[in-house]
N, C-alpha and C positions, 0 to 999 in steps of 0.2 A: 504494500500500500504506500505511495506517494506520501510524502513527508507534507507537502501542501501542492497545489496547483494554483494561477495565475499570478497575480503580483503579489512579489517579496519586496520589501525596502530594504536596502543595503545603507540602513540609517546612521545617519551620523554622530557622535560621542559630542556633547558639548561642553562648553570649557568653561571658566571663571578666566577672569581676568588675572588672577595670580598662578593659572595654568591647570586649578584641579578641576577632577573633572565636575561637570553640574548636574547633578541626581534631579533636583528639581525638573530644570527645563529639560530632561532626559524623559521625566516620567509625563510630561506637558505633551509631547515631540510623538511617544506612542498612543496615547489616547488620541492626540489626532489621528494619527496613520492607524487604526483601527475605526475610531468612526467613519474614516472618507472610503475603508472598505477594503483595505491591505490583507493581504492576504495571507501574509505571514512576516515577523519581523527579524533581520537580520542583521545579529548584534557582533560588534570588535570583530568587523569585516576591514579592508583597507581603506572604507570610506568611512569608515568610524575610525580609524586610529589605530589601526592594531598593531605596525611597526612604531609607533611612538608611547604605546601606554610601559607601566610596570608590568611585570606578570601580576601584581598586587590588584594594580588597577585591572587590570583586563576579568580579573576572577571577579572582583565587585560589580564591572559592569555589565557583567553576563547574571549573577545573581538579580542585581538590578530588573535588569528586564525582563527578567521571567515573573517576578515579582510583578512586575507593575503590566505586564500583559494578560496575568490573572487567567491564564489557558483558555482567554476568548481565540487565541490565533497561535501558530507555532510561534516555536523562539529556536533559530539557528543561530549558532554561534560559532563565530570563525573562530577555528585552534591549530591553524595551521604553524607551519614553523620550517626550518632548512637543515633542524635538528629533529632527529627522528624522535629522540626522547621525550624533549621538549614537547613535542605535538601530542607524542603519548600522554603528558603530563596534564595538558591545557584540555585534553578533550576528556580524560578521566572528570578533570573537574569543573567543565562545564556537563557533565551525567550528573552528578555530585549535585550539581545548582539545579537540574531540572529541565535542562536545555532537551527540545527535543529533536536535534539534529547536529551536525556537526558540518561545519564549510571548511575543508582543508585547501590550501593550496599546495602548487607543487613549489617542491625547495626548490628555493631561489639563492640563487649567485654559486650556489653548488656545481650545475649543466651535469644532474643527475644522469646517466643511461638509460634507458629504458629497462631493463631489469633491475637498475637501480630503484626506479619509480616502483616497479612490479613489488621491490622488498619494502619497502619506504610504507606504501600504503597498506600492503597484509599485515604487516605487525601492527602498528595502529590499529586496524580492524579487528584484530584478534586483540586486542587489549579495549574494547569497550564494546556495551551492546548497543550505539547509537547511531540511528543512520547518517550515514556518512552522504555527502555531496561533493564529490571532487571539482575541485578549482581549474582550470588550465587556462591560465593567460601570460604566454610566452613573452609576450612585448615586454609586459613587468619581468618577468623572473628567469631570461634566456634558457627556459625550460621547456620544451612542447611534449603534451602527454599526445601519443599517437591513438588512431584509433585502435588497435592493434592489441592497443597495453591497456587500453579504457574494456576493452572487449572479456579481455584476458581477467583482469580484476574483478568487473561485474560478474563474471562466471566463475570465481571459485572462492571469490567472501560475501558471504550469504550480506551483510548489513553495509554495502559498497552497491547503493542505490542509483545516485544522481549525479550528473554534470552541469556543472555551469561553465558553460562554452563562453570564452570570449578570443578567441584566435582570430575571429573574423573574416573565416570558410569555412563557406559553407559546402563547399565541396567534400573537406575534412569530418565535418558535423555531420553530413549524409551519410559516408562511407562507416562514423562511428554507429548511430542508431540502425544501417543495415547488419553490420557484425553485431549488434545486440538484439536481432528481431525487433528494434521498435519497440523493446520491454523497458529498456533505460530510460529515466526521469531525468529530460533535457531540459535548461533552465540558459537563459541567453543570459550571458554576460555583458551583451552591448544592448543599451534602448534602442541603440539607432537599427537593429537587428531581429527585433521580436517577434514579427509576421515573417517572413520568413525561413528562420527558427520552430516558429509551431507549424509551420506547414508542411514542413518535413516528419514531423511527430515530437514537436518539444512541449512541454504542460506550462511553460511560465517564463517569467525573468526574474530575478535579481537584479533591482532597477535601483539606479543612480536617481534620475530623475525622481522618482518617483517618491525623494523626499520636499519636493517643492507643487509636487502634481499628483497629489497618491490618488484620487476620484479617480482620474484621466487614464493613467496606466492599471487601474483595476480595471476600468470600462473595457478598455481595449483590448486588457486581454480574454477579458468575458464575449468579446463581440465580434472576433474576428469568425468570417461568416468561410463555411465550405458552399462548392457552389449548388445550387437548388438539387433534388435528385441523386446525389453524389455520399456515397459510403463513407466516412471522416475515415476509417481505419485505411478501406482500399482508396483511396484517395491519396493519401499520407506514405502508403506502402510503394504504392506508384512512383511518386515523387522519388521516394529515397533509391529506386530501382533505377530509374533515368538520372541520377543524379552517378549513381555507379556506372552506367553507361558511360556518360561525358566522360566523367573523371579517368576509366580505361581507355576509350573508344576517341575522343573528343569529339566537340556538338555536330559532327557531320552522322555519327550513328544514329540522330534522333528524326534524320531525313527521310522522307517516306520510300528513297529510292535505295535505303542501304537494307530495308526490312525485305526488299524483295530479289536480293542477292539468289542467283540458284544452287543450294548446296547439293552437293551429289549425294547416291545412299552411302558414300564410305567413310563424308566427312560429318552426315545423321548418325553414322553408327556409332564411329568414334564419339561423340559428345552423347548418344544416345549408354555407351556402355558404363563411361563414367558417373552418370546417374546412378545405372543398375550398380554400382559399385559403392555406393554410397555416401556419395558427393551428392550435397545439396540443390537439386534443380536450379534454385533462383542465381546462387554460383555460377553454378556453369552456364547459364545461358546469357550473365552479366557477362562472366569473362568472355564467352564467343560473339558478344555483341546483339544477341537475338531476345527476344521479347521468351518471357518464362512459359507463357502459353502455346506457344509455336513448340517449344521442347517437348511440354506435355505431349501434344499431339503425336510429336516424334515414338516418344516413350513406350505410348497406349499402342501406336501402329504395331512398333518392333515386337509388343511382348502377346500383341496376339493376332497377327499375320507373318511372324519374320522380320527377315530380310526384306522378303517383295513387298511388305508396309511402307518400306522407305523409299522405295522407287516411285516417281512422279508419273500419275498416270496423265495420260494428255488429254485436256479439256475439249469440250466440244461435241459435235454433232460427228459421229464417225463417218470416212466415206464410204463409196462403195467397197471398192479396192475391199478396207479391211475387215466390211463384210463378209463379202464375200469368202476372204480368210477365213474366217470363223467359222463359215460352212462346212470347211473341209477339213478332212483329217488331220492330225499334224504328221509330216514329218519324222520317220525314226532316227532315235538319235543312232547318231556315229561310234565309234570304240573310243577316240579323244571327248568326245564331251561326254559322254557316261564316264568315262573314269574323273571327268571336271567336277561333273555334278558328285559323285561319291566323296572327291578333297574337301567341295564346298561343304555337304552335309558334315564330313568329318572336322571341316575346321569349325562351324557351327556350335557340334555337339561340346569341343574344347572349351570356345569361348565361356559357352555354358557355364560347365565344371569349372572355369578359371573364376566366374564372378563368383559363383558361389562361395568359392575358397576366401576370396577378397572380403564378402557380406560378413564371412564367419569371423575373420582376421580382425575387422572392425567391430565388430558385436563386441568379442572378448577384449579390446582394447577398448572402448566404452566399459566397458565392467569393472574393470581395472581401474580406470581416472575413475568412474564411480565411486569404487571401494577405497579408494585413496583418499577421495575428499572426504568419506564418509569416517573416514578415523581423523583425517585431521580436522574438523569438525569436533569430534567425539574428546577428539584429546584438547582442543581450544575450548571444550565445555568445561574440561574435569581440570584445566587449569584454574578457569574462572572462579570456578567450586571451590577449590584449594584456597584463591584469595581471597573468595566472600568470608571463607572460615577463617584465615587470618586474622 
């Protein structure tokens, strides 16, 4: 379940003129941004101050606002940091205060790896049970989480929910919620980006503006319309499939004359077997350029006519000529094509026996990352256990 949907405030800390912070006009600052309709507030974010507070302060103004938000709307709280421990520390104890979420970003000034990111954010994850929101805004933090590693995370830490995109590609943003099926809780990072972001399948922003205009950026994220008649899921699913198009292919595959390329049966079979193998249809027919229905059909031909499924039969009004064919006997075959036709059926019968081998290789290798997660899981529980008893 989504930690919130449509507008977040990425609110601001307010100050005193001798620099501490102002609890008052803090608590002034959420009642408004709750009555104008906010949807959720987001506290010791970097537009609240989080590289300049204390850890002191940072702890009080997260208790603060949970406090004074009184569980009408979430309270996320940034606890990110370039220190892995650190972030452990800040997001333990915004749980501790009641936060019900957590905004990490990626270490900055670090130029973490990508399996650096991959360890960075499991451990943190396995040390709190709060959903988590990954940050990625490279421009700040010479850091880009790829989608790759966004994909990779979402799939093996159960409470590593959400991104806030501000890279500002949307190219990048498509190809992450395709490798996530569209299940990840996408939140724009930029106002200037927000209808385009939900159209691909994001639930919201995390809005800057939206502490001067919080009415406006909840309307809009409430109002942004799909067109009359149109499915929001296959709508959204589309989108993110031509966006994977381009991003392979570039915008010339979205041209009505590259759909009507003629493939032969051997270049249907090849991308027809890799399905039967256990490759994702929507994959493979991103990577070959072809629309994911067109494959289906391929699919459905090969597994119940053959090979001759995939042969294109020729349209039209037959003439006589092949009439006439049809009337008459065929033909016996020759000693070269009966021994053709028996390699063909025997190379057939191999393929066969080969997918199968492949189907079974992948089943027990899914069973296996199963059961793997399923102890690490088991064992990230009976840690947890250990330290509640602590």
């Amino acid at each position: 379940m989504s930690i919130y949907k449509g507008s977040g405030v990425a609110i601001v800390t307010p100050m005193k003129a001798n620099e501490e912070v102002n609890y008052d006009k803090l608590e002034e600052l959420i009642e408004e941004q709750i009555s104008e309709g906010t949807d959720c507030i987001v506290i010791a974010g970097t537009t609240g101050e989080s590289s300049t507070l204390s850890m002191e302060e940072h702890h009080k103004v997260i208790c603060a606002a949970v406090e004074f938000a009184k569980h009408r709307v979430p309270v996320v709280a940034g606890t990110g940091s370039n220190s892995t421990e650190t972030a452990i520390q800040l997001t333990q104890e915004a749980e501790e205060a009641g936060a019900d979420g957590a905004l990490i970003v990626t270490p900055y000034y670090n130029k973490a790896t990508q399996k650096g990111l991959i360890g960075h954010y499991s451990k943190i994850a396995q040390e709190t049970r709060l959903p988590i929101i990954m940050y990625n805004v490279p421009g700040r933090t010479g850091c880009n989480l790829l989608p790759e590693t966004v994909a990779e995370l979402f799939r093996t830490q159960e409470n590593i929910v959400g991104l806030k995109e501000a890279t500002g590609n949307l190219a990048q943003a498509s190809k992450t919620m395709y490798l996530t099926d569209g299940k990840l809780d996408l939140y724009s990072g930029e106002d200037g980006l927000v209808v385009p972001l939900m159209s691909i399948g994001g639930i919201g922003v995390i809005s800057v503006w939206a502490n001067l205009a919080p009415a406006k950026v909840h309307n809009m994220c409430e109002s942004l319309d799909i067109p009359e008649g149109a499915n929001p899921d296959t709508l959204k699913r589309h989108i993110r499939e031509w966006s994977g198009l381009v991003d392979l292919h570039g915008p010339e595959v979205l041209k009505h004359k590259v759909f009507n390329k003629v493939w032969t049966p051997e270049e249907k079979l090849e991308l027809v077997l890799m399905v039967i193998a256990g490759i994702p249809r929507r994959k493979v027919a991103i990577e070959a350029g072809i629309s994911a229905g067109m494959l289906y059909q391929w699919v459905y031909k090969y597994k119940s006519q053959g090979y001759n499924g995939l042969v294109e039969s020729k349209k039209g009004r037959p003439t006589k000529e092949s009439r006439m064919k049809k009337s008459t006997n065929p033909l016996p075959l020759t000693e070269s094509e009966r021994e053709e036709l028996i390699r063909l059926r025997a190379e057939n019968e191999y393929i066969k026996a080969e997918n199968e081998v492949i189907k079974k290789r992948i089943a027990l290798r899914q069973e296996k990352w199963a059961a793997q997660l399923k102890a690490k899981k088991q064992q990230s529980s009976k840690n947890l256990e250990k330290k509640d008893t602590n």
